[in-house]
PyMOL CGO cylinders between C-alpha atoms (Angstrom):
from pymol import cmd
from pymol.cgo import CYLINDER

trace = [
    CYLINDER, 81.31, 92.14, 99.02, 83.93, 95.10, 100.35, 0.3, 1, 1, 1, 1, 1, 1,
    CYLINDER, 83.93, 95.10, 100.35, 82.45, 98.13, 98.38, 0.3, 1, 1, 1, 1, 1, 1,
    CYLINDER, 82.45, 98.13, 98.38, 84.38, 101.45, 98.22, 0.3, 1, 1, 1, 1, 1, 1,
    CYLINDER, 84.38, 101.45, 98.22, 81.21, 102.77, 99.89, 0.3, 1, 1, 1, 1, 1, 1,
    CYLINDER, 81.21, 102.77, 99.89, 81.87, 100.48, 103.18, 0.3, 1, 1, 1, 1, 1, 1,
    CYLINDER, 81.87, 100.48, 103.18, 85.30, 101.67, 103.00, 0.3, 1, 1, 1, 1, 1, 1,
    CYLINDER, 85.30, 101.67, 103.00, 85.28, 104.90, 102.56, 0.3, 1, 1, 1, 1, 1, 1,
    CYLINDER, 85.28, 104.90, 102.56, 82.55, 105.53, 105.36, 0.3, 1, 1, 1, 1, 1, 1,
    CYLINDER, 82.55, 105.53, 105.36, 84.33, 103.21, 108.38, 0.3, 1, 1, 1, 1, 1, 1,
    CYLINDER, 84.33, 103.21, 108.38, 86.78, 105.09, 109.55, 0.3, 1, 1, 1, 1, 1, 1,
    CYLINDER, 86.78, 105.09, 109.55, 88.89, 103.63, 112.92, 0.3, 1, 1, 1, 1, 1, 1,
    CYLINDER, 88.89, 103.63, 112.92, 91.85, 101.48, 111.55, 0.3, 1, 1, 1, 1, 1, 1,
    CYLINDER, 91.85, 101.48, 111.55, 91.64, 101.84, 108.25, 0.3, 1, 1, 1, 1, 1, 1,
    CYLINDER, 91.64, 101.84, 108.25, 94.27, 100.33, 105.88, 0.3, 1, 1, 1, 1, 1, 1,
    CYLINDER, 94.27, 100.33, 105.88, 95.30, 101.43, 102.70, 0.3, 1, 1, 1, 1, 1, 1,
    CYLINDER, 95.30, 101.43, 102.70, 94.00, 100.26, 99.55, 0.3, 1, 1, 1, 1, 1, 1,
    CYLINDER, 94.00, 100.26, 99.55, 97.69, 99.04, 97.08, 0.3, 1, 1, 1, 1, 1, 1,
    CYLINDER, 97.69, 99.04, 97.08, 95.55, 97.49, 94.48, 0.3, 1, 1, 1, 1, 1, 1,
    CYLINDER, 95.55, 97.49, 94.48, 91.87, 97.02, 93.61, 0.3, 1, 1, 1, 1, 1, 1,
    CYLINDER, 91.87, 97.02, 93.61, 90.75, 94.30, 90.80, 0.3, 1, 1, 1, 1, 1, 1,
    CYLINDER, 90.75, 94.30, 90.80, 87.43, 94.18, 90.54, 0.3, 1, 1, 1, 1, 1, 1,
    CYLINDER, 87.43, 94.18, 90.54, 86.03, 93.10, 94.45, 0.3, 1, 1, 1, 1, 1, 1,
    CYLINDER, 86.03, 93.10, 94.45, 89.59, 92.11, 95.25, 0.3, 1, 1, 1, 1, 1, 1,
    CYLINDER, 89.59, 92.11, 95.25, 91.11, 94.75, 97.22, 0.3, 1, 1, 1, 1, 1, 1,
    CYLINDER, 91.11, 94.75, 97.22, 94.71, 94.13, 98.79, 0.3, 1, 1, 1, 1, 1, 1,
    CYLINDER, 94.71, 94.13, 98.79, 95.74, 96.18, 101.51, 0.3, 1, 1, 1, 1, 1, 1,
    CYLINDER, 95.74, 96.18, 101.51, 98.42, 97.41, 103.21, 0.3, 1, 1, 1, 1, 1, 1,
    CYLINDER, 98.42, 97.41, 103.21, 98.11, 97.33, 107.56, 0.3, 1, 1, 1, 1, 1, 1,
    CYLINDER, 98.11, 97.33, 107.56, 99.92, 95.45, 110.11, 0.3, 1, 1, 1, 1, 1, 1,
    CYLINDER, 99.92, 95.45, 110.11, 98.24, 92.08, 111.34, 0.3, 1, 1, 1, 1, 1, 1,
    CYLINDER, 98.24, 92.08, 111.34, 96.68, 93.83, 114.57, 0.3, 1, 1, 1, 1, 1, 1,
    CYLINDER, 96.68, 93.83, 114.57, 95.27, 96.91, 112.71, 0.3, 1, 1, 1, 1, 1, 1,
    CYLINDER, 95.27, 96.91, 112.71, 93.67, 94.32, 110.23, 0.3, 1, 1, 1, 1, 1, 1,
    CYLINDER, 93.67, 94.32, 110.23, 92.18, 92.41, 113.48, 0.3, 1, 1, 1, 1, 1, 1,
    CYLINDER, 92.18, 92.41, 113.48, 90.57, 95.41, 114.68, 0.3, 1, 1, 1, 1, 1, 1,
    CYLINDER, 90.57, 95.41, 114.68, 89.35, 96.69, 111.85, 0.3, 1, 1, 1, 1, 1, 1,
    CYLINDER, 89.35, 96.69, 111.85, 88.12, 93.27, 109.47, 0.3, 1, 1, 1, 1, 1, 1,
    CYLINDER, 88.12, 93.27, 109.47, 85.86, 91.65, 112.03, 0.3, 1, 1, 1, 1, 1, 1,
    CYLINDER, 85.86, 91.65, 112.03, 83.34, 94.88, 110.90, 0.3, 1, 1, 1, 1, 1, 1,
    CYLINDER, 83.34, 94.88, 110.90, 82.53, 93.33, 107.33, 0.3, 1, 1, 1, 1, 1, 1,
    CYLINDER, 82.53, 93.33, 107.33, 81.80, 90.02, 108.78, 0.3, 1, 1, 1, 1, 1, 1,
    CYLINDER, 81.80, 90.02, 108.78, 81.01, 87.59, 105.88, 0.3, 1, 1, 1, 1, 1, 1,
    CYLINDER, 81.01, 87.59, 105.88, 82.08, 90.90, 103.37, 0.3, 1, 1, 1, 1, 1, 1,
    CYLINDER, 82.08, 90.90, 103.37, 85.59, 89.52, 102.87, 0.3, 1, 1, 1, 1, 1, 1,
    CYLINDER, 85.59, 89.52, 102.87, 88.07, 87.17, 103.30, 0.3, 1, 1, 1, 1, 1, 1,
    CYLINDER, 88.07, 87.17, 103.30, 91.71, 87.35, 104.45, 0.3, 1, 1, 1, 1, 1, 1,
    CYLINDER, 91.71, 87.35, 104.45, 93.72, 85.52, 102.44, 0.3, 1, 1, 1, 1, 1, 1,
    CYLINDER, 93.72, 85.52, 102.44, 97.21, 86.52, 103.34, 0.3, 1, 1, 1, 1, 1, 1,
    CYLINDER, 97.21, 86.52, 103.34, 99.24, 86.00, 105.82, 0.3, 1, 1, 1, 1, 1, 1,
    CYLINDER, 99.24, 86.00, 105.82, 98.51, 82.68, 106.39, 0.3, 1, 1, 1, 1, 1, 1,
    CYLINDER, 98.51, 82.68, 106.39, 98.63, 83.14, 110.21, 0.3, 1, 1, 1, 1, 1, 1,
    CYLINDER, 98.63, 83.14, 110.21, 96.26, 86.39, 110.16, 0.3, 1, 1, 1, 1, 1, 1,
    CYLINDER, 96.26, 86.39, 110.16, 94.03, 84.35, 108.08, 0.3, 1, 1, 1, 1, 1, 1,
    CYLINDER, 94.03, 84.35, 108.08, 94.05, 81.55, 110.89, 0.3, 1, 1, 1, 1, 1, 1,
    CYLINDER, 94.05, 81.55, 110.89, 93.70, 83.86, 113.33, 0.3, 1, 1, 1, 1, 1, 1,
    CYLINDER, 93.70, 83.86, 113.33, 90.38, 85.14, 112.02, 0.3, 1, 1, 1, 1, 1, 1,
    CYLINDER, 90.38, 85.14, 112.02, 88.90, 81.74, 111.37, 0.3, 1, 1, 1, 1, 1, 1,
    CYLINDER, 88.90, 81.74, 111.37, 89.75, 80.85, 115.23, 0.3, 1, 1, 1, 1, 1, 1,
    CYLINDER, 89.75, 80.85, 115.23, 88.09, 83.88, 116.20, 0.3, 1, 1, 1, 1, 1, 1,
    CYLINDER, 88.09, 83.88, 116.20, 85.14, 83.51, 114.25, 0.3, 1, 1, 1, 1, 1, 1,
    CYLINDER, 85.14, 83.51, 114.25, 84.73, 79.32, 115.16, 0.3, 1, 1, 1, 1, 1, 1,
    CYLINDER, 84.73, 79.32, 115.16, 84.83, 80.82, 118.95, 0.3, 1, 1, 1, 1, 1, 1,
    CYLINDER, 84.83, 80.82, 118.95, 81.80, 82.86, 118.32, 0.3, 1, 1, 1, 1, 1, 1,
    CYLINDER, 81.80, 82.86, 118.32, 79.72, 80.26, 116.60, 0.3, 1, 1, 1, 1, 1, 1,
    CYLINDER, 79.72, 80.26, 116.60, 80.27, 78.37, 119.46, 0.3, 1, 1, 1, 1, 1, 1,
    CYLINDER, 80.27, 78.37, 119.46, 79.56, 80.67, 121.86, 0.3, 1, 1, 1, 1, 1, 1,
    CYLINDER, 79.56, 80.67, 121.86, 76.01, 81.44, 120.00, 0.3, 1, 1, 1, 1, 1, 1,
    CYLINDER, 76.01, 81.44, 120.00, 75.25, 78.06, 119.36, 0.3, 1, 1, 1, 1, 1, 1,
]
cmd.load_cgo(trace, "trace")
């Protein structure tokens, strides 16, 4: 789960927080900012939005299982 904490404290690339519910945060970042900064949290969070940045995450991450498999 994507505390404040983690937030606050990681610096490079950081997008800004438009809304906070609870754990959901939404955030406002272009798609390459949010592919340099994301892969951080790991299993923290999920991209839901854009459907293509979301993609391009799961790619990613299906290329390292692989690779440590």
């Amino acid at each position: 789960m994507l505390t404040i904490q983690i937030y606050e404290r990681t610096i490079s690339n950081k997008p800004k927080i438009i809304e906070k519910t609870g754990n959901i945060f939404i955030f406002q970042c272009s798609e390459d900012k949010a592919k340099a900064y994301f892969p951080q949290f790991l299993e923290e969070v999920e991209i839901i939005e854009p459907t293509e940045l979301r993609n391009w995450f799961k790619e990613t991450f299906k290329k390292i299982y692989i690779q440590y498999t």
